[in-house]
DRENTI-670960 format. One record per residue (C-alpha): residue number from 1; z, y, x. Coordinates in Angstrom, 3 decimals. Each point is the difference from the previous one (the first is absolute). Layout:
<nodes>
[node NUM [Z Y X]]
...
</nodes>
This chain:
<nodes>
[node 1 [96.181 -109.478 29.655]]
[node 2 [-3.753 1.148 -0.659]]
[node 3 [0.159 3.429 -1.424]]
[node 4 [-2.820 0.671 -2.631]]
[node 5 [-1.437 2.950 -1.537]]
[node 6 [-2.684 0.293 -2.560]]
[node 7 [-1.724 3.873 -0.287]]
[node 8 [-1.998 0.655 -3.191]]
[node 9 [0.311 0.373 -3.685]]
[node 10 [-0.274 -2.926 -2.652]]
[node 11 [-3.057 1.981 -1.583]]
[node 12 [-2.174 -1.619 3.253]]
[node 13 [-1.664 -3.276 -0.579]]
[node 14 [0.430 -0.511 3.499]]
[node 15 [3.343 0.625 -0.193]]
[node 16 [0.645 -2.218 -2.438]]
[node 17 [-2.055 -2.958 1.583]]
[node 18 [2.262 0.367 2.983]]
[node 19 [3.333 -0.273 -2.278]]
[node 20 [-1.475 -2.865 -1.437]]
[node 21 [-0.173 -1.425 3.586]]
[node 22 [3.295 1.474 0.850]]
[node 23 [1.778 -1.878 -2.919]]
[node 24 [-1.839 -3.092 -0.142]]
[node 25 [1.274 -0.495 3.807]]
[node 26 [3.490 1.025 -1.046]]
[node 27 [-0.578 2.707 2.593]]
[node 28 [3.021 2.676 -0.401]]
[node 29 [-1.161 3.813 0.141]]
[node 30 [0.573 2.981 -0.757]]
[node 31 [-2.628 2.215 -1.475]]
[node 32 [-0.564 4.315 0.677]]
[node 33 [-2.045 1.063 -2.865]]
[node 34 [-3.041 1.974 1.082]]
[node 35 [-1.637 1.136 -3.066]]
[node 36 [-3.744 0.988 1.064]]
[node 37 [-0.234 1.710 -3.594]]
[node 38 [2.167 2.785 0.960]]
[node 39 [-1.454 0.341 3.884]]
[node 40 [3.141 -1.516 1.661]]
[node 41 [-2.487 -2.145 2.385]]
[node 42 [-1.702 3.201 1.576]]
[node 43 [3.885 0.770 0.890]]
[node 44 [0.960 0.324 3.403]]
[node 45 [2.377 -3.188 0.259]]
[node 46 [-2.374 -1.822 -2.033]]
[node 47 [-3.204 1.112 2.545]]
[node 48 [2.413 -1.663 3.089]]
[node 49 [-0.042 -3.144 -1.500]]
[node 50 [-3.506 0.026 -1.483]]
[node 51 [-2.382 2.866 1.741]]
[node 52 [-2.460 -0.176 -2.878]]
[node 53 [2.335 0.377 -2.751]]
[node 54 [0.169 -3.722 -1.141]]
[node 55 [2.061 -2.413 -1.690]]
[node 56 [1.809 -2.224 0.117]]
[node 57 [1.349 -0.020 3.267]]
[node 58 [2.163 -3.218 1.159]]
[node 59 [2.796 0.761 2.293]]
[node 60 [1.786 -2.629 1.963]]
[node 61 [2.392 0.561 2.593]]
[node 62 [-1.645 3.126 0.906]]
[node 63 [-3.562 -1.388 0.536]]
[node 64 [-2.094 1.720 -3.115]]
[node 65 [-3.068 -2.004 -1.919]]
[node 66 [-1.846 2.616 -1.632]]
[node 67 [-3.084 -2.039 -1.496]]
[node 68 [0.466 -2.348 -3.192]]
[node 69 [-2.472 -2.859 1.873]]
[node 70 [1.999 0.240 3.134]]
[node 71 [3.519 -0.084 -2.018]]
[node 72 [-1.236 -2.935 -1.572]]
[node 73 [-1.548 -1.806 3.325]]
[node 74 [3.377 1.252 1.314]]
[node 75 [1.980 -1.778 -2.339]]
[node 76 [-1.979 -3.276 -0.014]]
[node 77 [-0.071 -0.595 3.278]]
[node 78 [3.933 0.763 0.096]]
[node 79 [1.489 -1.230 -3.028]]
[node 80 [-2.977 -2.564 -1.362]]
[node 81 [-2.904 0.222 -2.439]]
[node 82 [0.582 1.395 -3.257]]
[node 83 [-1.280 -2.898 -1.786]]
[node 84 [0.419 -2.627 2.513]]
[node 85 [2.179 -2.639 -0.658]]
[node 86 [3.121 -0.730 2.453]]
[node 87 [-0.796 -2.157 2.892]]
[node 88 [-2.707 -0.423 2.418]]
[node 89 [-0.911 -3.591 -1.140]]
[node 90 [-0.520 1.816 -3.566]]
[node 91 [-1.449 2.910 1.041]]
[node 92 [-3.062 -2.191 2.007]]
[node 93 [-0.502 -1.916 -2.604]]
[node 94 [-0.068 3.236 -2.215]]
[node 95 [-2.901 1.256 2.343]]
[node 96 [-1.784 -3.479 0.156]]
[node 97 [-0.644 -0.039 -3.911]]
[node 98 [-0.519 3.902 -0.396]]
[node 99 [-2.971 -0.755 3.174]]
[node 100 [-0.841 -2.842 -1.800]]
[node 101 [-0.747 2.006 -2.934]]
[node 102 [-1.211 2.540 1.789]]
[node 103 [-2.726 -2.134 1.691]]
[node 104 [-1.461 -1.848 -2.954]]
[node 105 [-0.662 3.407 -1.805]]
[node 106 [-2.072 0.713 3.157]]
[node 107 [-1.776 -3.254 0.020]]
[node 108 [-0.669 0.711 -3.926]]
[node 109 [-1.499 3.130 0.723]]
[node 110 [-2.458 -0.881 2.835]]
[node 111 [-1.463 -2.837 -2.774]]
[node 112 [0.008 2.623 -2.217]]
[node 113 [-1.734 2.632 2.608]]
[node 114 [-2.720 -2.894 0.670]]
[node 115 [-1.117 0.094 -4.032]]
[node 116 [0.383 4.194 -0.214]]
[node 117 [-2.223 0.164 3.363]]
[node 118 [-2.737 -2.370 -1.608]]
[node 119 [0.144 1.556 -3.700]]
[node 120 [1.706 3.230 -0.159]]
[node 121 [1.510 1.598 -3.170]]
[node 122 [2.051 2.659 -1.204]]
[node 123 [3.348 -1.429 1.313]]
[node 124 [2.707 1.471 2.351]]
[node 125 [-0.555 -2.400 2.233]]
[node 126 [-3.581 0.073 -0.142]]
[node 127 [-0.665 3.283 0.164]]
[node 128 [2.219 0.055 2.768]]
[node 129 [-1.654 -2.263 2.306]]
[node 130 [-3.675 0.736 -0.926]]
[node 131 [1.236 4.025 0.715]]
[node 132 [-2.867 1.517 2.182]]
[node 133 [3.235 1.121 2.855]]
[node 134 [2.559 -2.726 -1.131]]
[node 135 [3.589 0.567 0.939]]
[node 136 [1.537 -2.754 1.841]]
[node 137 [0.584 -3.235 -1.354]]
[node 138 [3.682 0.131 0.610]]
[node 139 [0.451 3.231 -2.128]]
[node 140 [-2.350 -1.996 -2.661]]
[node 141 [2.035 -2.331 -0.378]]
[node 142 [3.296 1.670 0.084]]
[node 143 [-1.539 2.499 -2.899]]
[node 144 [-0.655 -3.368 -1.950]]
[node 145 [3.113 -1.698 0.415]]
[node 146 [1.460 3.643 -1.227]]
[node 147 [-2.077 -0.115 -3.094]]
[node 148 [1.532 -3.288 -0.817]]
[node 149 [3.506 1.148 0.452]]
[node 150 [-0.756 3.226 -2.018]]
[node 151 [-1.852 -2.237 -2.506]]
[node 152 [3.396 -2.278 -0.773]]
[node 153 [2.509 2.077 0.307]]
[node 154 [-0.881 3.792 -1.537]]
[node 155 [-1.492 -1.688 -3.199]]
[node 156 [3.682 -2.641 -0.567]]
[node 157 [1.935 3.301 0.381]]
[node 158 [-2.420 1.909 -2.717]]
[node 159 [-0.069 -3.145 -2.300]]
[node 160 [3.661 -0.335 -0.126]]
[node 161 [0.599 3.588 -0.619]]
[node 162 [-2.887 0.331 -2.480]]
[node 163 [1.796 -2.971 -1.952]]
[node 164 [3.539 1.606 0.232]]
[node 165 [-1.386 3.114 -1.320]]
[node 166 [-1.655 -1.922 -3.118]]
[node 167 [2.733 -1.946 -0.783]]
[node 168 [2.886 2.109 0.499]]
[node 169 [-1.920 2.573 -2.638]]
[node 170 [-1.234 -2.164 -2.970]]
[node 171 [-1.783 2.893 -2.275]]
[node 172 [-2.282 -0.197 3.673]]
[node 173 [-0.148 -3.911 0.262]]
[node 174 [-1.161 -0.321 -3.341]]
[node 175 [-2.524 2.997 0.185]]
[node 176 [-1.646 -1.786 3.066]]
[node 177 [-0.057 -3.385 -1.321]]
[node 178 [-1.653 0.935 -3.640]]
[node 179 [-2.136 2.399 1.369]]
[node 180 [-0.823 -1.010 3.814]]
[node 181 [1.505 3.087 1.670]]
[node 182 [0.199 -1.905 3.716]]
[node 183 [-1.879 2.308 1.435]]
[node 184 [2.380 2.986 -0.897]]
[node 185 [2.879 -2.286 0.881]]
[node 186 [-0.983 -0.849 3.208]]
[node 187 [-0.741 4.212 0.582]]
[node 188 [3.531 0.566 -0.672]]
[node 189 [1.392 -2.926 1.874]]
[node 190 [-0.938 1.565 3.616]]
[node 191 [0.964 3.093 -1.192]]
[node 192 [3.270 -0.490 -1.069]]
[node 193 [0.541 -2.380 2.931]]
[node 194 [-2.841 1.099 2.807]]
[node 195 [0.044 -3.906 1.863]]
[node 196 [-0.387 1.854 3.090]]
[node 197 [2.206 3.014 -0.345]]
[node 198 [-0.632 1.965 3.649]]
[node 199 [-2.862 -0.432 2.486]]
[node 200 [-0.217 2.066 3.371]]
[node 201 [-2.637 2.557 0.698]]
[node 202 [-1.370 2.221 2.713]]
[node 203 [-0.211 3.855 -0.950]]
[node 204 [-3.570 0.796 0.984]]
[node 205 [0.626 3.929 -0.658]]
[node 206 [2.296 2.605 0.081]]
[node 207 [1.240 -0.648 -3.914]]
[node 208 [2.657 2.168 -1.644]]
[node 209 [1.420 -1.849 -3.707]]
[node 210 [2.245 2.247 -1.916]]
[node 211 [1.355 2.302 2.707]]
[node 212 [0.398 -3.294 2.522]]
[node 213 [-2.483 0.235 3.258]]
[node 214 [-1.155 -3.043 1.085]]
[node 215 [-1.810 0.129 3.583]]
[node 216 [-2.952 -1.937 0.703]]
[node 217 [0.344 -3.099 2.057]]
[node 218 [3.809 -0.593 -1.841]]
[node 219 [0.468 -3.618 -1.333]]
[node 220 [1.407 0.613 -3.603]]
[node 221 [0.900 -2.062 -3.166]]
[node 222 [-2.016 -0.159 -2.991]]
[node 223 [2.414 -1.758 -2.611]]
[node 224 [-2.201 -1.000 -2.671]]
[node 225 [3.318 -1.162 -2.099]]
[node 226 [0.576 4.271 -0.110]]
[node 227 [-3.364 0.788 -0.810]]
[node 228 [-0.117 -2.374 -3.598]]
[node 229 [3.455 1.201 -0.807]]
[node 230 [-1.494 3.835 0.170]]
[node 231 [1.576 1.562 -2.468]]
[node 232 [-2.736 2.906 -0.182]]
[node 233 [-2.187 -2.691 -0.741]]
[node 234 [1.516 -2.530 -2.452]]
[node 235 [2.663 0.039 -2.925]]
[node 236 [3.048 -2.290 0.906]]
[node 237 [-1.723 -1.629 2.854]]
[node 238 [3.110 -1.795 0.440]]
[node 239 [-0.908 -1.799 -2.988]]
[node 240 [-2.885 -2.840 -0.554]]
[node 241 [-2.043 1.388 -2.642]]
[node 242 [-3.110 -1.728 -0.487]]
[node 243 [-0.665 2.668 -2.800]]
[node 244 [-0.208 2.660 2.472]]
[node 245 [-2.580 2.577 0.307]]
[node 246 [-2.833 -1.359 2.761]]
[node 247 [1.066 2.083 3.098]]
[node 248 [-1.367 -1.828 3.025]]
[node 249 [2.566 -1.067 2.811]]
[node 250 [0.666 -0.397 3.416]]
[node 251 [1.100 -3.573 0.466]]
[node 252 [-2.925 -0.914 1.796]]
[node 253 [-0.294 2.931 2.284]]
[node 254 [-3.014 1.967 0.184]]
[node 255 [-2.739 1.405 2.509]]
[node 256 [-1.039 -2.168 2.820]]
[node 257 [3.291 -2.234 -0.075]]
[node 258 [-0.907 -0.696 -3.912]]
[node 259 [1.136 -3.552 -0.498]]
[node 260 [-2.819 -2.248 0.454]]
[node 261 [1.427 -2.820 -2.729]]
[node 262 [0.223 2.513 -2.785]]
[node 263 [-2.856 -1.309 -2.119]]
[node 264 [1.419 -3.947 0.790]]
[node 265 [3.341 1.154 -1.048]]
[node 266 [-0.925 1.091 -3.315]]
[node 267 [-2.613 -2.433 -0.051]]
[node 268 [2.482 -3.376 0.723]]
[node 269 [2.997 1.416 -2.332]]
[node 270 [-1.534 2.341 -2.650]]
[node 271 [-3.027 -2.404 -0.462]]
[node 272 [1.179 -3.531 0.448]]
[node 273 [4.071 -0.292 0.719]]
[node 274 [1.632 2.031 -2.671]]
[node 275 [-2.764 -1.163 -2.672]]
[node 276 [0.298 -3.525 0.989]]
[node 277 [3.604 -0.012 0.089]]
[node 278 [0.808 1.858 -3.330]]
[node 279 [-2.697 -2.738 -1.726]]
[node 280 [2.051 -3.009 1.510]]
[node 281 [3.779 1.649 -0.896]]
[node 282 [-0.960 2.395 -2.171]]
[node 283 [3.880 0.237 -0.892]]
[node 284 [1.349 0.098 3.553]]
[node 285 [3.171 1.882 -0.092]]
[node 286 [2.695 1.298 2.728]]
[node 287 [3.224 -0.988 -1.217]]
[node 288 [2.200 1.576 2.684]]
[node 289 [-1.916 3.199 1.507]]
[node 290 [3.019 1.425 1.541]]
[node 291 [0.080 -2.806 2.480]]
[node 292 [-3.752 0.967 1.329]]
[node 293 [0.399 1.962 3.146]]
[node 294 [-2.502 1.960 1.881]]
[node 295 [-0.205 -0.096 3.685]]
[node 296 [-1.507 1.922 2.556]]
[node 297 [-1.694 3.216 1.453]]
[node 298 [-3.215 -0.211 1.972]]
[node 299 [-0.579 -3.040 -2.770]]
[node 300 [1.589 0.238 -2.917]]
[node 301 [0.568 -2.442 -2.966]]
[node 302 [2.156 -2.441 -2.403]]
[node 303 [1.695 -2.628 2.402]]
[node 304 [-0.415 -2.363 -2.765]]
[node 305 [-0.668 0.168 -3.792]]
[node 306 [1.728 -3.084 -1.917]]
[node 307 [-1.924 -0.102 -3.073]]
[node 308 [0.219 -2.446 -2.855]]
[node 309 [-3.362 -1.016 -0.939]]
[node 310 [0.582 -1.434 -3.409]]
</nodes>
């Protein structure tokens, strides 16, 4: 029988990706915590599995994995693709749609490259491919295709949770309908609930944050969901509160990394969705809140919101 052991502690995102994998396969394990808050990685037992300190390390049968993208290459090629359906016929035709897909985007975009070569304008795309050093096409469209994805799902997860905030606190609902507080609403909807609650980052200098030294050249966490829940910073901030004092946030990162679909985001939802929606069902309600459940880490949000839209 395969033995299995999982080292690292649940507060890794990587851990937890690789749990997800582990349990979605009905994989049995057993998990060592390895809490790389309190230095047990730089441990001596811990170095022997992972020489730089790491986690999570994936032990089976004695032959260590001590990278998340090679656990998870690992476990595909042994156990299946996490989302791949069962079956080889299924899984082809799986991959013939998903290239399907995949290939008409591409054929949309060299049309569209054709008209932003001829006439350029302030576009992603066009200012991509009219750059005076252009990065290849195959990273221009991949950072297009990623827009798309950011621009469908990160703006659902906001507008559900900006709508459960309203309508599970009526003094707020009816303060943004009569007076047209969206914008405030949508502020404290990706703070309360970041959409994106961690992203990765490189250290680019030796950084010390309250007593913690942080090397340069270290891969570390920055969990926006912590950061808008500062309780230094804001009253409650477990709380929606569209009343709150203006305090700006984190939920769309800043510095370099600042998220380039801020001004859309507030744009498509504070301008045009909640307005628009509110006019049509002005006396939407949510008749059973406790049955709305939110779902997720790296991408956070209400599963589903069953609303009755009188």
């Amino acid at each position: 029988m395969t033995e299995t052991t999982l080292f690292g502690f649940n507060g890794s995102t990587f851990v937890r990706t690789v749990r997800c994998v582990l349990a979605r396969k009905s994989i049995s394990y057993n998990q060592v915590p390895v809490n790389v808050l309190e230095g047990e990685t730089q441990e001596p037992d811990h170095l022997e599995r992972h020489p730089f300190g790491k986690v999570p390390v994936l032990d089976v049968d004695g032959e260590s994995f001590g990278d998340s993208v090679a656990i998870m290459q690992f476990l595909a090629d042994k156990h299946g693709r996490f989302t791949a359906p069962a079956g080889t016929v299924a899984r082809g035709k799986q991959d013939a749609v998903t290239n399907f897909i995949n290939d008409e985007m591409d054929a949309l975009f060299a049309r569209a490259i054709e008209r932003h070569l001829k006439d350029p304008n302030a576009s992603a795309l066009s200012v991509m491919v009219n750059a005076e050093t252009p990065i290849p096409m195959s990273q221009i469209y991949a950072n297009i295709k990623i827009a798309i994805g950011g621009g469908i799902n990160e703006p659902r997860d906001a507008l559900l949770t900006i709508l459960y905030g309203l309508l599970t606190n009526p003094d707020q609902n009816e303060a943004a309908k009569r007076d047209g507080l969206w914008g405030q609403a949508f502020e404290e909807g990706v703070r309360w609930v970041a959409p994106i609650q961690a992203s990765s980052r490189r250290v680019m200098e030796d950084t010390e944050i309250r007593g913690h030294f942080i090397p340069k050249g270290d891969i570390v966490m920055t969990v926006q969901a912590s950061a808008c829940h500062d309780e230094d910073l804001y009253e409650d901030p477990h709380l929606y509160n569209i009343f709150r004092p203006k305090t700006p946030h984190q939920a769309f990162g800043n510095g370099p990394h600042f998220c380039q679909g801020t001004h859309i985001a507030r744009r498509m939802l504070a301008d045009i969705m909640l307005p628009m929606l509110y006019d049509r069902f002005p006396d939407m309600a949510l008749p059973e809140p406790e049955k709305v459940q939110f779902w997720g880490f790296g991408f956070r949000g209400p599963l589903s919101l069953p609303v009755t839209l009188n």
